[in-house]
Structures are given as C-alpha cells and as structure tokens.
N, C-alpha and C positions, 0 to 999 in steps of 0.2 A: 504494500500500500504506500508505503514512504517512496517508492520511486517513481510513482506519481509528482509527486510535491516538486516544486520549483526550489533548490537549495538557493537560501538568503546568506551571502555573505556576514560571516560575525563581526560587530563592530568590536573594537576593543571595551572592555568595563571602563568609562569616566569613574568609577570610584574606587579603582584600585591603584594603591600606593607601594611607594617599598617602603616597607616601613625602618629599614634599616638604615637609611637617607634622612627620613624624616629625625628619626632619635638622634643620628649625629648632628644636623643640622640643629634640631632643637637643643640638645647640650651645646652644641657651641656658641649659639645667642645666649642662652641662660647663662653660661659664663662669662662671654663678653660684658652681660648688662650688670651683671654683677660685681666683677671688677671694676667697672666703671663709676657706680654706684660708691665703693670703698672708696674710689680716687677723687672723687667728687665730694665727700666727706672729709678726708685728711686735706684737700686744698683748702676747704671752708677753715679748719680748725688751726694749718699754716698760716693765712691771711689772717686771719685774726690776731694769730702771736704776734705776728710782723706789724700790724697797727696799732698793736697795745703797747711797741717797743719804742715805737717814734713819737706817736701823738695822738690825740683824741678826734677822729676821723670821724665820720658818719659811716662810712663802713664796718669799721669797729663797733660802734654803736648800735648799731643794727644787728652784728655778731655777738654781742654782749647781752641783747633782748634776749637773742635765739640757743645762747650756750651761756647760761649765769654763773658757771663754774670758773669763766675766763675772765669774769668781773673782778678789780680790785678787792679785797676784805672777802674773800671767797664766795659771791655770790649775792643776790640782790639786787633790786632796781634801785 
C-alpha cells in the first residue's frame, strides 16, 4: 500500500540542537559575565580608594553612599 504514496522529502527538525554547542557556549558566556561582573566591582572599590586619597570628589561621594565601609570613622552618612 505504501508504494502507492508519493514519498515527501524530510525536512530537517527546526528544533533540534547539539546540545553539546549549546552547554559550551553557555558556560563560556556565564563565565565571561561573571568575570566581568568581579572586574566591575574591584574597579568601583579601586576608584574609590584612589579619590579618598587625593580629595573629596563627587565620585567618591557617590562611592561613599554606595560602600559606607570606605567612609572616614568606619562608616556612616
């Protein structure tokens, strides 16, 4: 009965992955943003040393809002 039938070319699945691609790829983003993340926190808390050392800047101030521990007298507005 089937040789009847008109055979239909198979398209490929749109929803199959290698999923082996994907997890590399995705561990390597989630790393990258993560390191990035750390490096983006230790520049904020460099900058702040660096304008607590020379003078009363408004970016120090704004750093001193955001990290109270880096306030003169340990902390406090």
């Amino acid at each position: 009965f089937s040789a009847f039938l008109p055979t239909v070319p198979q398209e490929p699945d749109p929803f199959h992955y290698d999923y082996d691609t994907v997890q590399t790829v995705g561990m390597t983003l989630a790393t990258i943003l993560f390191l990035l993340g750390i490096l983006i926190i230790i520049s904020k808390k460099v900058k702040c040393r660096k304008a607590d050392s020379r003078s009363e800047s408004p970016t120090c101030k704004s750093c001193k809002s955001e990290l109270p521990s880096s306030a003169p007298g340990g902390g406090g507005v």
